[in-house]
C-alpha positions as CSV (number, residue, x, y, z in Angstrom):
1,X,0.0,0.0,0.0
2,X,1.2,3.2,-0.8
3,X,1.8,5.9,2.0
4,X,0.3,9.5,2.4
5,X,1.2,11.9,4.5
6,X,2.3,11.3,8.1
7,X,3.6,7.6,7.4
8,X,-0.2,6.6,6.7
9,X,-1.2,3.5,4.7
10,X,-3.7,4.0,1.8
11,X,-5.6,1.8,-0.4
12,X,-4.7,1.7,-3.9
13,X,-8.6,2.3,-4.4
14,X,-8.1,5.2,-2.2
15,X,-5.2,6.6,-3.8
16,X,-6.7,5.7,-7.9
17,X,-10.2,7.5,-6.6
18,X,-8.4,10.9,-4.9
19,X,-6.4,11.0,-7.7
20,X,-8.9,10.0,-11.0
21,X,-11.2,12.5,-8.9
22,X,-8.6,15.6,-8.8
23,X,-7.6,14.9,-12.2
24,X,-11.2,14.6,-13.7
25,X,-11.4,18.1,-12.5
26,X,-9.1,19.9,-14.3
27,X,-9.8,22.0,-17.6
28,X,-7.8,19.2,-19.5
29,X,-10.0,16.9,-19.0
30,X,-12.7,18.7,-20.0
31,X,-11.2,20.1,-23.2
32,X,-9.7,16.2,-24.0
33,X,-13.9,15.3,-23.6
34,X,-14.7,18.2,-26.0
35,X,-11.8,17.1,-28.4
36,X,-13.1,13.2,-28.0
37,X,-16.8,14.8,-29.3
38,X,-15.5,17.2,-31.8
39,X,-13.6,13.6,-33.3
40,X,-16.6,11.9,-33.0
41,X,-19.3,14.4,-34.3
42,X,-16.4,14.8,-37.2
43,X,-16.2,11.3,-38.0
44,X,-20.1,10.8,-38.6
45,X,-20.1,11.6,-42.6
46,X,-16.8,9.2,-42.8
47,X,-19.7,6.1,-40.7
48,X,-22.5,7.8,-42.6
49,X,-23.8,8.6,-39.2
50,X,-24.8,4.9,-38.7
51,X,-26.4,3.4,-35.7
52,X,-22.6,1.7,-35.2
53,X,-21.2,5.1,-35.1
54,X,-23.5,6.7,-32.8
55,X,-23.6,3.4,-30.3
56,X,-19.6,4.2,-29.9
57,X,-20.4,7.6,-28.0
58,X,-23.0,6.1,-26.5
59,X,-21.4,3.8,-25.3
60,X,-18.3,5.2,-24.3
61,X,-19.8,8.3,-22.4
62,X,-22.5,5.7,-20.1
63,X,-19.2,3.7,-19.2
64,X,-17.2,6.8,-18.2
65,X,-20.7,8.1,-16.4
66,X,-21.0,4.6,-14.7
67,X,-17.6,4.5,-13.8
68,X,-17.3,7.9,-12.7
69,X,-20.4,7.7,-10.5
70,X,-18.4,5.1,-7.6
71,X,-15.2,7.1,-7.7
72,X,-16.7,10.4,-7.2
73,X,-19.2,8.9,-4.4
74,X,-16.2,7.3,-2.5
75,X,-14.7,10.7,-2.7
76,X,-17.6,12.5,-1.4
77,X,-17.9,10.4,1.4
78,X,-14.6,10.0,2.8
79,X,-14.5,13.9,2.8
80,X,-17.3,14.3,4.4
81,X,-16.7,12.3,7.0
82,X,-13.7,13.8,7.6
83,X,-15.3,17.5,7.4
84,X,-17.8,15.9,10.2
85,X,-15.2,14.9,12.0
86,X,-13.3,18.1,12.6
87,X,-16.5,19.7,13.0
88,X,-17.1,17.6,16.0
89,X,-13.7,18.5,17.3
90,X,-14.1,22.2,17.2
91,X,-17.9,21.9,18.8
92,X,-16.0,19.5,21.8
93,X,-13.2,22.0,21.9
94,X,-14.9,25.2,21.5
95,X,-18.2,26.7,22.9
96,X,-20.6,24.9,20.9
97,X,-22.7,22.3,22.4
98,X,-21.4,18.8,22.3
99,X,-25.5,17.6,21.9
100,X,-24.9,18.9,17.8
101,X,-22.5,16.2,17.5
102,X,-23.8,13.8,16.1
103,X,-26.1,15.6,13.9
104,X,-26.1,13.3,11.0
105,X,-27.8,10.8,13.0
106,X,-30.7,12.3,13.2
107,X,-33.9,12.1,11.4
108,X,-35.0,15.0,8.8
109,X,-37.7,16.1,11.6
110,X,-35.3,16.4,14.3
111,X,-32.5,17.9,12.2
112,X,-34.9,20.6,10.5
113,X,-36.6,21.3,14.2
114,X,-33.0,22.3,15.4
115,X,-32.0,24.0,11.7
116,X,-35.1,26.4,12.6
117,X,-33.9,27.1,16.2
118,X,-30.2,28.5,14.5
119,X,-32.0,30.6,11.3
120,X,-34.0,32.3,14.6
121,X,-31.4,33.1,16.1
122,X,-29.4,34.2,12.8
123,X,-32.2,36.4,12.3
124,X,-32.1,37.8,16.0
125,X,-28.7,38.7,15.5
126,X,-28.7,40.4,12.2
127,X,-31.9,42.3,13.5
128,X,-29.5,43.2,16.6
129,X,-26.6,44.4,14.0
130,X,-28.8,46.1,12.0
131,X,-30.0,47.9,15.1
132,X,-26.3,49.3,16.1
133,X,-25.8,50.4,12.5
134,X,-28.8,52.4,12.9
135,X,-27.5,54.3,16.1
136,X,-24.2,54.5,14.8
C-alpha cells in the first residue's frame, strides 16, 4: 500500500479514486472530452452517421458516467466524513454544544426542528446588528 502523509497507509482504491477524482477536475479533461466529441461528431459523414457510429459515444460516455459515478461517491464520502469529523472537534473544543455532535444521525424532523432554532437566532442577531448600524 502506498503511503500518504504522516507515514499513513492507503488503499490503492483510495489513492486511484483521490487521484482520478482531482484529475477529472481539471480543464484538461474537459477540453480532452470536448476534443473526444469534436472527433466523433467529425467522423459521422466518414460512418454515414450509422447506428454503429452513434452506439460508440454512446457507449463510451455511459461507461465513463458509470464508472465515474463510484469514484466520485467514495470521494464524497470519505471527505465528508472527515469534514464531520473536525467539526465535531471544534464543537468538543470550542463553545458549541457537544449535543450537535452527532447531527447526522438524526432524522429529517429532528435535524430541520434544530435548523429552525439557528435561522431564529441568525435572524435575531442580524436584527440586533442592524440595530447598532442604525445608532451608529
Amino acid at each position: 500500500m502506498p503511503k500518504r502523509k504522516g507515514g499513513r497507509k492507503t488503499s490503492w482504491f483510495t489513492q486511484f479514486a483521490k487521484r482520478s477524482s482531482f484529475l477529472s477536475g481539471r480543464p484538461v479533461a474537459f477540453l480532452g472530452a470536448v476534443v473526444v466529441i469534436l472527433v466523433w461528431a467529425a467522423t459521422g459523414p466518414l460512418f454515414d452517421y450509422s447506428d454503429t457510429w452513434q452506439l460508440v459515444i454512446n457507449t463510451g460516455t455511459t461507461i465513463v458516467t458509470f464508472l465515474m459515478v463510484f469514484l466520485i461517491q467514495n470521494t464524497q464520502t470519505r471527505d465528508t466524513e472527515a469534514l464531520q469529523v473536525k467539526l465535531d472537534e471544534l464543537l468538543r473544543v470550542g463553545t458549541g454544544q457537544n449535543v450537535l455532535m452527532d447531527l447526522e444521525e438524526l432524522d429529517e424532523k429532528e435535524l430541520e426542528t434544530i435548523r429552525q432554532g439557528y435561522l431564529e437566532l441568525a435572524a435575531k442577531a442580524r436584527a440586533e446588528q442592524l440595530e447598532r448600524r442604525k445608532k451608529s
